[in-house]
C-alpha positions as CSV (number, residue, x, y, z in Angstrom):
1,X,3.2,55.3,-13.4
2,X,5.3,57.6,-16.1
3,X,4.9,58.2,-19.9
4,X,7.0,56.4,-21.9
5,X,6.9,55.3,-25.6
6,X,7.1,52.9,-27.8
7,X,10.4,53.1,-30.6
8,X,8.4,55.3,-33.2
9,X,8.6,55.4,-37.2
10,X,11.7,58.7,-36.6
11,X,13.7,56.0,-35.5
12,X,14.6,54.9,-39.3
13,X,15.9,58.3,-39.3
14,X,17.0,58.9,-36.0
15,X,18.5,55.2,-35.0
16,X,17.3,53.8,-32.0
17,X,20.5,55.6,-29.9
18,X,18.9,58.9,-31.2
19,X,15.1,58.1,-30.9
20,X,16.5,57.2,-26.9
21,X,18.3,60.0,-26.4
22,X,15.2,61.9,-27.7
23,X,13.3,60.5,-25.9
24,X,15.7,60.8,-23.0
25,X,15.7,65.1,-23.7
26,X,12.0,65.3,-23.6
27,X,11.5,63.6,-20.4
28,X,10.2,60.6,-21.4
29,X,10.3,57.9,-17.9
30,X,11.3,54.9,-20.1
31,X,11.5,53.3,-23.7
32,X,10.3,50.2,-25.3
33,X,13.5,48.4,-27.1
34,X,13.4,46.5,-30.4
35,X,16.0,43.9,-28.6
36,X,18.5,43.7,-25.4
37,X,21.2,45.1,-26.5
38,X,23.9,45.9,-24.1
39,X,24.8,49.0,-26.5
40,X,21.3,50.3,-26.0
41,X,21.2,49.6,-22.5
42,X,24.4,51.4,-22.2
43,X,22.9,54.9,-23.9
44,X,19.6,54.3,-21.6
45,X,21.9,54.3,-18.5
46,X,24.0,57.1,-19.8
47,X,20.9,59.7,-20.9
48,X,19.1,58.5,-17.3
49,X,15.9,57.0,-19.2
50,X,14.6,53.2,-17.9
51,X,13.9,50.1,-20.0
52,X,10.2,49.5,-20.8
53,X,9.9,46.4,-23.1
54,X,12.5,44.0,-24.9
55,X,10.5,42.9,-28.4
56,X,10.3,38.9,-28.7
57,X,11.9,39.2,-32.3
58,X,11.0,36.2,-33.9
59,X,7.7,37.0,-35.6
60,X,5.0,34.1,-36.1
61,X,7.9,31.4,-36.3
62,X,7.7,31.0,-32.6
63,X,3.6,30.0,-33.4
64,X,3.9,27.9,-37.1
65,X,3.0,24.2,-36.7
66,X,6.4,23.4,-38.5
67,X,8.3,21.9,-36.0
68,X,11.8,22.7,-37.3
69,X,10.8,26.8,-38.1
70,X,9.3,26.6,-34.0
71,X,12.5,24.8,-32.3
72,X,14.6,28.1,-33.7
73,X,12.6,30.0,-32.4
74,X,12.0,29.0,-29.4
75,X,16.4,28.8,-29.0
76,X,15.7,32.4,-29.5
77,X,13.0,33.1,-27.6
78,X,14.6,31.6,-24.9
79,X,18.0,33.1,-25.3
80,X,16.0,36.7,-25.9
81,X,14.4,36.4,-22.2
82,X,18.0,35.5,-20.8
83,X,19.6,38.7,-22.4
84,X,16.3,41.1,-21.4
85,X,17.4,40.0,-18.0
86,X,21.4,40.7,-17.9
87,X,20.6,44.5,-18.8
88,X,18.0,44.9,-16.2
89,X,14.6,44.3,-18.3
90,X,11.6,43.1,-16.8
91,X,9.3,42.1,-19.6
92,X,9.7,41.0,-23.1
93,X,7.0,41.6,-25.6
94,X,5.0,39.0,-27.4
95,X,2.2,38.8,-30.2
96,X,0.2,35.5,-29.9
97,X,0.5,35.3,-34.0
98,X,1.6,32.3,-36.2
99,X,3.5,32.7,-39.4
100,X,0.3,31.5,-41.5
101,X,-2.0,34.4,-41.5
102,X,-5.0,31.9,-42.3
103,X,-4.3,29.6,-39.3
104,X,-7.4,29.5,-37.6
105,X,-7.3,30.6,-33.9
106,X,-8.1,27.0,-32.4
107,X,-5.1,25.4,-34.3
108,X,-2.2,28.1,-33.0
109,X,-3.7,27.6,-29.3
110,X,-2.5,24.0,-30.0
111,X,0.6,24.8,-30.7
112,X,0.7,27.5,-27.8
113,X,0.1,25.0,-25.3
114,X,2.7,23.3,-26.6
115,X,5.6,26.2,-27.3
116,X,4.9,28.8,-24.3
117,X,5.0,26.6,-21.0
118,X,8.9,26.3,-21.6
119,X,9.3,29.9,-22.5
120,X,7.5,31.2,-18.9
121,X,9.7,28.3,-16.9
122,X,12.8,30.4,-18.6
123,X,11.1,33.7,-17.7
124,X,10.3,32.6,-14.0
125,X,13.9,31.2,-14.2
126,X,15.3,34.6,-14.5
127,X,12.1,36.5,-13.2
128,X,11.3,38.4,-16.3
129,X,7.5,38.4,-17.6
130,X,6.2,37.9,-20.7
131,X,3.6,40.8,-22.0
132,X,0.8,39.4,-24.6
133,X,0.1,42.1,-27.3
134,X,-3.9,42.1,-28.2
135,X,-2.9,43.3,-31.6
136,X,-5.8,40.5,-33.4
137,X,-3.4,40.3,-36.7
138,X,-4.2,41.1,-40.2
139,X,-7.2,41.0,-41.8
140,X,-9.4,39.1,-42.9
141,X,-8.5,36.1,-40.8
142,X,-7.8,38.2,-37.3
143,X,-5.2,34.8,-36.3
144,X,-4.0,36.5,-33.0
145,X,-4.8,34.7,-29.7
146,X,-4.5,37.0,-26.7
147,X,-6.7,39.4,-28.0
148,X,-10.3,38.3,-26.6
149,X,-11.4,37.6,-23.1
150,X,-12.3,34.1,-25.0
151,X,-8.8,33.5,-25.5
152,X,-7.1,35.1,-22.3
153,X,-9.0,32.9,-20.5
154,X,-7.5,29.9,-22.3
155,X,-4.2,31.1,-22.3
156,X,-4.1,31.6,-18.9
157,X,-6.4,28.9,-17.6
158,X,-3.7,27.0,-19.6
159,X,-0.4,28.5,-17.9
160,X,-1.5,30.4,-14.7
161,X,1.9,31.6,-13.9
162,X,2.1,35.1,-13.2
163,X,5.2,35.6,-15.7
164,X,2.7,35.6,-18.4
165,X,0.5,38.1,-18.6
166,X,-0.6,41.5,-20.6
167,X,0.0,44.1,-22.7
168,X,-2.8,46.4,-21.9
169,X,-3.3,48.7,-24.6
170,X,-7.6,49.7,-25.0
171,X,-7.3,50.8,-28.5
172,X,-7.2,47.1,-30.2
173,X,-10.5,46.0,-27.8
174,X,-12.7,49.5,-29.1
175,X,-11.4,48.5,-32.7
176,X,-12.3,44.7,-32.3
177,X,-15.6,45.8,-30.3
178,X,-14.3,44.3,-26.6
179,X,-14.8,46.4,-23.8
180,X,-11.9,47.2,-23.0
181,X,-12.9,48.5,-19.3
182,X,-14.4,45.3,-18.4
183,X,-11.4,43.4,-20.0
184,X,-9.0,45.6,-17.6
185,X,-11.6,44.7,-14.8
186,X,-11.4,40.8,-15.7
187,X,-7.6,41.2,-16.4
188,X,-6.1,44.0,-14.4
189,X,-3.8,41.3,-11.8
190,X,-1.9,40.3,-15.4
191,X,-1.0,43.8,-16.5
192,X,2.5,44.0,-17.0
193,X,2.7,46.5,-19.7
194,X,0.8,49.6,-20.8
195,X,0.2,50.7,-24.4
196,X,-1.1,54.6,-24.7
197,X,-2.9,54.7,-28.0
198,X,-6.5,55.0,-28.8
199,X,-8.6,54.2,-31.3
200,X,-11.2,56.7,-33.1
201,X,-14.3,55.4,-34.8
202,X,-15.3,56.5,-37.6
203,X,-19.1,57.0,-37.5
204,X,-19.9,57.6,-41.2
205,X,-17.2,55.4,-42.2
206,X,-19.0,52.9,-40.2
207,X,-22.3,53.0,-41.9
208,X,-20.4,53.5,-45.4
209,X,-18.6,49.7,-44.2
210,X,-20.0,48.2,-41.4
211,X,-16.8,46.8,-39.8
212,X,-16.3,44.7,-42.6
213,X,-13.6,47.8,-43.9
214,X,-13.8,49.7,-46.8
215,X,-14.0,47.9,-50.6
216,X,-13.3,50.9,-52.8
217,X,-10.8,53.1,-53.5
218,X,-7.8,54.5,-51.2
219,X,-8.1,54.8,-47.4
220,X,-7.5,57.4,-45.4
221,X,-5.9,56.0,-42.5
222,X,-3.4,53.9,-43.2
223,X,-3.7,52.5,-39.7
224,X,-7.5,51.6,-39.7
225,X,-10.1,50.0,-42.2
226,X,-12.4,52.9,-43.2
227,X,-14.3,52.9,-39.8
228,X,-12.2,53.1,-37.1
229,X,-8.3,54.5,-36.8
230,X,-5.8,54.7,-34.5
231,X,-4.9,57.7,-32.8
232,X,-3.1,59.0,-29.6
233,X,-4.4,59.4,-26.1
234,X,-7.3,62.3,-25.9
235,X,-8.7,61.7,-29.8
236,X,-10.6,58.8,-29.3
237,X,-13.0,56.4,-27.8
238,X,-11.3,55.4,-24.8
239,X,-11.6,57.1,-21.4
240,X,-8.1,57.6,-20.3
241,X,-9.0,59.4,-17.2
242,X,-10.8,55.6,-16.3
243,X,-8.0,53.7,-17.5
244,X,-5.4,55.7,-15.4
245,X,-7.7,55.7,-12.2
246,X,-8.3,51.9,-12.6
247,X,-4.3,50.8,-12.9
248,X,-3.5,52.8,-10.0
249,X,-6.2,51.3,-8.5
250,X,-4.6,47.9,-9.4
251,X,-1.2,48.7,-8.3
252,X,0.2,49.4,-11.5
253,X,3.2,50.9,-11.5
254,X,5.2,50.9,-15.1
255,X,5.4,52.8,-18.0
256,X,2.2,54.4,-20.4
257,X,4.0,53.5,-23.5
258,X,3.1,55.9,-26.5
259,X,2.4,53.8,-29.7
260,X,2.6,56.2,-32.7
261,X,0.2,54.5,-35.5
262,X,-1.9,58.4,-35.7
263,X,-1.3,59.1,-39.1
264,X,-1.9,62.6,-38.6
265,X,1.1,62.1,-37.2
266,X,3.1,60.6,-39.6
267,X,5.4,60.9,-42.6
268,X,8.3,62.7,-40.8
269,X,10.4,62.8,-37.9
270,X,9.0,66.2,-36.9
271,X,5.4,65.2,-37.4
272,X,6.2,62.2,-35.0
273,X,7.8,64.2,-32.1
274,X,4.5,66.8,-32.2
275,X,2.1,63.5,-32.4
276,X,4.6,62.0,-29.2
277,X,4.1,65.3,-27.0
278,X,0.6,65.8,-27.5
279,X,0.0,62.5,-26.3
280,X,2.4,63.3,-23.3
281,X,0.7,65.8,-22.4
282,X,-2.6,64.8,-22.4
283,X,-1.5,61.6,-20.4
284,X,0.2,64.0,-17.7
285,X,-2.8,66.1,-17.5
286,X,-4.4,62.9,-15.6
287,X,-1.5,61.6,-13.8
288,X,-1.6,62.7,-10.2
């Protein structure tokens, strides 16, 4: 395993050549790329830094029960995985979301079943594997599949290849209330990507809300609902020292990915790079 990261909010400012080569000075072991571009892939070969993740890129279309808006995508989709593996990419990143926030979990499993057992014949085709995100989606519907051991087990139960798997990252379970050490237990042979970012709870925010989120006036996290926020590895709930001991128990061997959504780390590039080495740093402190 190595620390790598996520593209963070400094690349609107930096670009994602400069957030790469950043990346790249601080010894980062890989980054996470918003698509397969041979360009990027040329600067990642050139600063010595590996690929983590090619993004999907085509948002809940890929999910909508309009047929026409889902055949695009799925032409994109399709041609996304094909281009992740001409520059050398192993995994491409998906969120299990449709483009109607409201669509009720059951309904966009439906259209799953239908969509993704084409999309994993083109990944096994070109042996690249397909990373489900447990982001659960906005509130107050939560329309992501992928993020429950309720609906892992459909997904998979419906397509057991092992080119479709997980996105492990613990600090959507603490939020949601899954345990996310059982859930890496359950799931740990479909791990094909790590997420490093942790989730805080907010005791008094929790008895202010419950974990219904906050009514009144402005939050304080922007990433969070008044009890619970996210925050990098070493400031929250999760036990990294487990997590770390458990995928090298499991034979994973790919990147930590940072995901900067602290918002004490936010605002500017500078604030971003301190919130992206702390988390390093902690996450090397366990590495062996």
């Amino acid at each position: 395993m190595h620390v790598g990261m996520r593209m963070p909010p400094m690349r609107r400012e930096l670009g994602v050549e400069g957030t790469i080569r950043w990346a790249a000075d601080n010894d980062f072991g890989s980054v996470d790329l918003p698509d397969a571009s041979p360009t990027h892939k040329s600067v990642c070969d050139e600063v010595g830094i590996g690929i983590g993740t090619v993004d999907w890129g085509v948002g809940g279309d890929l999910l909508s029960i309009d047929a026409s808006k889902r055949r695009k995508a799925v032409v994109a989709t399709k041609k996304r995985i094909r281009e992740t593996a001409r520059i050398g990419g192993s995994v491409v990143f998906v969120c299990l979301t449709p483009d109607d926030r409201l669509q009720p979990r059951s309904e966009t499993f439906k259209v799953f079943k239908k969509v993704y057992p084409g999309l994993v014949k083109e990944a096994e085709k070109v042996d690249v594997h397909i990373a489900i995100e447990p982001y659960p989606g906005p509130a107050p519907a939560y329309p992501n599949l992928g993020c429950t051991p309720e609906t892992l087990r459909a997904v998979f139960e419906a397509i057991p290849s092992p080119h479709l798997g997980i996105c492990y990252d613990p600090s959507h379970y603490v939020r949601i209330g899954v345990d996310y050490q059982r859930l890496l237990m359950e799931f740990g042979d479909r791990v094909r990507h790590v997420h490093a970012k942790d989730t805080e709870i907010l005791e008094d925010g929790l008895y202010d809300y419950g974990c219904l989120g906050q009514t009144f006036g402005e939050k304080r996290y922007g990433h969070g609902e008044g009890w619970w926020r996210y925050c990098v590895p070493g400031w929250g709930d999760v036990n990294w020292r487990w997590v770390l001991a458990r995928l090298e128990e499991l034979g994973y061997d790919g990147p930590l990915a940072i995901e900067l959504e602290d918002d004490r780390y936010g605002g500017s590039t500078a604030l971003n790079q301190e919130g992206l080495l702390e988390a390093k740093a902690n996450l090397e402190e366990i590495l062996r």
